[in-house]
N, C-alpha and C positions, 0 to 999 in steps of 0.2 A: 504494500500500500504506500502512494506517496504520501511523504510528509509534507504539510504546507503549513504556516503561520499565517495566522491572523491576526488583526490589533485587538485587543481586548476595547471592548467600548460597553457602556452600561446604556440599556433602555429599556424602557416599561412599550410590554406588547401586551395585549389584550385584559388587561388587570394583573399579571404576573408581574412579581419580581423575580427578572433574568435577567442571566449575560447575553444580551443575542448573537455579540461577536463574539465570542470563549476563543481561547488561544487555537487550537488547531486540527487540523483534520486527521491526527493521526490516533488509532485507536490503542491504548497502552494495557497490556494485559501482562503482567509479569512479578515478582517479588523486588522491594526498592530496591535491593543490593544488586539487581540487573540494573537499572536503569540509566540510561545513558546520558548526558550531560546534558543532549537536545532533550529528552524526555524530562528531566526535572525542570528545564526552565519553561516548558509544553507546562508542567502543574502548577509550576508558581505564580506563571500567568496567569493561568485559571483562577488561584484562591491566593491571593497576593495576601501575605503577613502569616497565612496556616504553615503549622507546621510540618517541614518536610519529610515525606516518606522515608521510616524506619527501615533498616535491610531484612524483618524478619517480617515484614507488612506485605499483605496482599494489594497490589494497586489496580486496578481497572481505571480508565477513562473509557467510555461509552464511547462505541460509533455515532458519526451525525448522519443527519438527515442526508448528508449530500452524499457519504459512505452508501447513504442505504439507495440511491439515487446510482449510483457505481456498481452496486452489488448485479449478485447473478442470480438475487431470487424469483421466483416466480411472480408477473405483474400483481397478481392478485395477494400473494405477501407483502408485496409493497403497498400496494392498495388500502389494504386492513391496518399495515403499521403508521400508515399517513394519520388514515381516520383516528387510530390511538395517539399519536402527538397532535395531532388536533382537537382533541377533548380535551389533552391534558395541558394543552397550553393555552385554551379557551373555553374551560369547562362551563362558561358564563352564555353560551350558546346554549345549554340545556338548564337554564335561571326558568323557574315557575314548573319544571318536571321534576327536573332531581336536585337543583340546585339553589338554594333558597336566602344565601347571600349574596357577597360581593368577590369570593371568594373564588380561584381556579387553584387549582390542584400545583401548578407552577408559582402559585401563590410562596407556599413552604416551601416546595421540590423545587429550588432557584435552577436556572440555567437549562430547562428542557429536562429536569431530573438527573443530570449527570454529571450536577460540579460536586466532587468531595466538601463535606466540610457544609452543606447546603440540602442533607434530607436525600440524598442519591438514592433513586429508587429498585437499583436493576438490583441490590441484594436482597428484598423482598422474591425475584424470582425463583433465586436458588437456595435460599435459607426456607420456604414454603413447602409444604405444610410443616408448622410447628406448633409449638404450645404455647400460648398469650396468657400472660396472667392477668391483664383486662377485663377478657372475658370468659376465663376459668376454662378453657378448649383449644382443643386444636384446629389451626386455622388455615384458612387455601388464602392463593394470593387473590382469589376474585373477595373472600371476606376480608379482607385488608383493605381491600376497594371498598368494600360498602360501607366498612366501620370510617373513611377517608369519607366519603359522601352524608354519612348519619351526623358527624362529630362537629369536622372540619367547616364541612357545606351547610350544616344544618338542614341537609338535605332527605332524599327520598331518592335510595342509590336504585340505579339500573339493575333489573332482574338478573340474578344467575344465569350464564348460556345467552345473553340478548347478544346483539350485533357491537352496543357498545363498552359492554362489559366485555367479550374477545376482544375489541381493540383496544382497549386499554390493558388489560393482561396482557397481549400479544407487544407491545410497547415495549413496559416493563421487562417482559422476554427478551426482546429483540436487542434492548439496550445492556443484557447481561451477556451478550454474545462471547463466546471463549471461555467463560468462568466455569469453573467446576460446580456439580450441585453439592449442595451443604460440606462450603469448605471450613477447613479446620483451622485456619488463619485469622489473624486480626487484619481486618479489613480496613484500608487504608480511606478516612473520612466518612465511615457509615455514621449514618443517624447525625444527629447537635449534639458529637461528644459532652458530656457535662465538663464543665468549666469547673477551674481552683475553687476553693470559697474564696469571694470577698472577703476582702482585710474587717468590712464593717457588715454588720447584720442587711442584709436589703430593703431597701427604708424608700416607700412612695413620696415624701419629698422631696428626696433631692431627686427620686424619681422623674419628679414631675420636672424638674426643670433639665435635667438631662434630656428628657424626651422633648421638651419645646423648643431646646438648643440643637438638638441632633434629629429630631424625626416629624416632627409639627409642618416640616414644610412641605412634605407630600402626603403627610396622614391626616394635617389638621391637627389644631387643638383639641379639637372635638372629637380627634379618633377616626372620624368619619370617610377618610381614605380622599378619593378626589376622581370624581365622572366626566367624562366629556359628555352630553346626551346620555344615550345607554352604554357608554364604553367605559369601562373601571379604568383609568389608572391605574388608581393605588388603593389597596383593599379600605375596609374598616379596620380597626384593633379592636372598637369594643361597638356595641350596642347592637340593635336588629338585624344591621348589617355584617355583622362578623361571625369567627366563629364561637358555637355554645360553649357551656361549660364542661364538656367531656370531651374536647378536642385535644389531643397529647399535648398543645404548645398552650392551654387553660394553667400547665405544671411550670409552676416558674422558670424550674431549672433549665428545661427543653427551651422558654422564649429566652431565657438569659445565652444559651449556646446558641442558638439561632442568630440573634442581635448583637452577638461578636462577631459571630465569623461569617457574614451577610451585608449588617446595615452600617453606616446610610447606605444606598445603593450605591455601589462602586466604590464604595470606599472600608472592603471588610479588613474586620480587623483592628479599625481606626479607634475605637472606642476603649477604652481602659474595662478590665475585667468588675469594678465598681459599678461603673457606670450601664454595662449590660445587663448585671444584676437587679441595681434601682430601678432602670425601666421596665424590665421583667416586671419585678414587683408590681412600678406604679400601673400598667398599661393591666394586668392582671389581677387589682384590684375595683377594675369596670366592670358595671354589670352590661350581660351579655342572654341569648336565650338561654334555658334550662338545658341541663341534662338531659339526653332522652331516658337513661333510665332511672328517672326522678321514680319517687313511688307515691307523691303526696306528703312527704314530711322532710323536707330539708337534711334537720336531725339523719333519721335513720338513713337518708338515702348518703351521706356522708361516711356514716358507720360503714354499712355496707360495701363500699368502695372504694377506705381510708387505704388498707395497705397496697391494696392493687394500683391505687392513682392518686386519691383523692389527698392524700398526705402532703404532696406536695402543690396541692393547687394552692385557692385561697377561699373555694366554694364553702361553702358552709360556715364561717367564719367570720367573725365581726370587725368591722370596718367602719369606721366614723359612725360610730351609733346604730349601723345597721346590719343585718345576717346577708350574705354575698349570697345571692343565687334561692332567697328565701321569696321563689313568686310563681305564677303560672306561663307565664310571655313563653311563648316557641317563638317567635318571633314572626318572619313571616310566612309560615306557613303554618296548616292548619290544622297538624297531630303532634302527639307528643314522640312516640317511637317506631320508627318504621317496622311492618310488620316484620321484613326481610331480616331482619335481628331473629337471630333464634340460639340456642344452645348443642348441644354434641354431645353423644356417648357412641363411643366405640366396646363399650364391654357385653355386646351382644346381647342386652337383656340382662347380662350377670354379673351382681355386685361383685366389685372389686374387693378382692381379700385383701 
């Protein structure tokens, strides 16, 4: 495959926060201690200030689109993988079906899902099916899509087996191209590595002013992200328009790793480990829709979900006078849990010994 370079350039496409130019076309699949001197400055590019791949690190960079444009798959593979980076970089196409904020899926997943350090999706391919302590089962990567659509979108996820449920799975596949299934490696920039602790406890005052100083200019004061017409810019962070209280980055720690090694747009990294913390905090202390699987009591619905998730949000918890997440608002739509939520047993009918 040839190697090209690109300039790195930041812009906002369809309400996602992505790189649209990312450093290059060249697909990196290897352990860091291969990696050749053109391929580390190919990463640095991409996630400028993260730290660099370890020599016992598994590293993937995803194929692009123009790889898959090159390729020798069949039209209709291409076809179906178009349609999955097309959802997923404008999941806001399907706003009033399944999607019920302001919210695309490239929202989290920066850079088309495949910058390190930015939510990279393609290890969901091969790490699936596994065990989620979320939701106490084990799970397909198309229930990682839904619970991504329930949480994140506040949504009403596309049916198991539909046309865009395969293309987004088939995406996520496509971009794990080369990787072994369920490797035994530490994967280089999965998930919003959790961050040091802060020197100081994470405190939404200085929160607040960290956030007006670094993110108010595309989020608003108000949180409220920023539209052309119907077109997102820039998401919500909090209220009807954002995501609920059961979306993974509701957990401080997930928005504090995400808001270092991400924002402001184009400038990750820029921010002092303090300062991702505070606005974690402050931006996390908004109210935002319910959890779907609220049960009617704040209280218990906290208990029930404290050490799986809820420990580290700020749901259920008092805040200037008030309990965080103590209301009925779904926001805007017009159930609480999508049916498609359901649970798993594989013990055939027979308790587990």
């Amino acid at each position: 495959m040839k190697m090209m370079f690109k300039k790195l350039l930041p812009v906002a496409i369809t309400g996602a926060f992505m790189l649209g130019a990312t450093a290059a076309n060249a697909q990196i699949t290897k352990y860091g201690k291969d990696l050749t001197d053109e391929e580390r400055a190919q990463i640095s590019a991409m996630v400028p200030g993260a730290p660099e791949p370890k020599d016992d690190e598994f590293v993937h960079i995803p194929p692009t689109m123009e790889d898959l444009e090159a390729s020798d798959l069949h039209p209709k593979m291409k076809e179906a993988i178009r349609r999955g980076h097309d959802l997923f970089v404008n999941t806001q196409q399907l706003r009033g079906k399944n999607v019920f904020n302001n919210m695309n899926c490239a929202s989290c997943h920066i850079g088309e899902g495949r910058l390190p350090y930015a939510g990279p999706v393609w290890p969901a391919a091969v790490d699936l099916p596994a065990y989620r302590g979320k939701n106490g089962h084990v799970n397909s990567l198309e229930e990682r899509i839904v619970g991504c659509f329930t949480y994140s979108m506040n949504g009403l996820p596309p049916e198991y087996g539909s046309d865009d449920m395969l293309a987004l799975s088939l995406y996520h596949q496509w971009l794990a191209t080369g990787v072994p299934m369920f490797p035994k490696d530490k994967l280089y920039g999965r998930g919003f590595p959790r961050l040091a602790d802060p020197e100081q406890a994470p405190d939404a005052v200085r929160g607040k002013a960290a956030y007006q100083a670094n993110c108010a200019i595309c989020h608003g004061e108000d949180g409220a992200g920023k539209k052309e017409g119907d077109k997102v810019i820039f998401p919500a962070l909090w209220g009807d328009d954002s995501y609920n209280w059961g979306a993974g980055i509701a957990r401080v720690y997930t928005l504090a790793s995400f808001t270092r090694h991400n924002m402001p747009l184009g400038q990750p990294n820029s921010l002092s480990i303090q300062d991702a913390w505070d606005i974690a905090q402050y931006v996390n202390t908004k109210e935002r829709p319910q959890d779907p699987r609220y049960t009617g009591d704040i209280k218990e619905t906290r208990e029930m979900y404290l050490d799986t998730f809820h420990k580290h949000s700020m749901y259920g918890t008092e805040f200037e006078g008030k309990i965080l997440g103590d209301h009925d608002n779904v926001g805007h739509k017009d159930f609480l849990k999508p049916e498609i939520l359901r649970s798993r047993d594989f013990t055939g009918g027979k308790k587990a010994e």
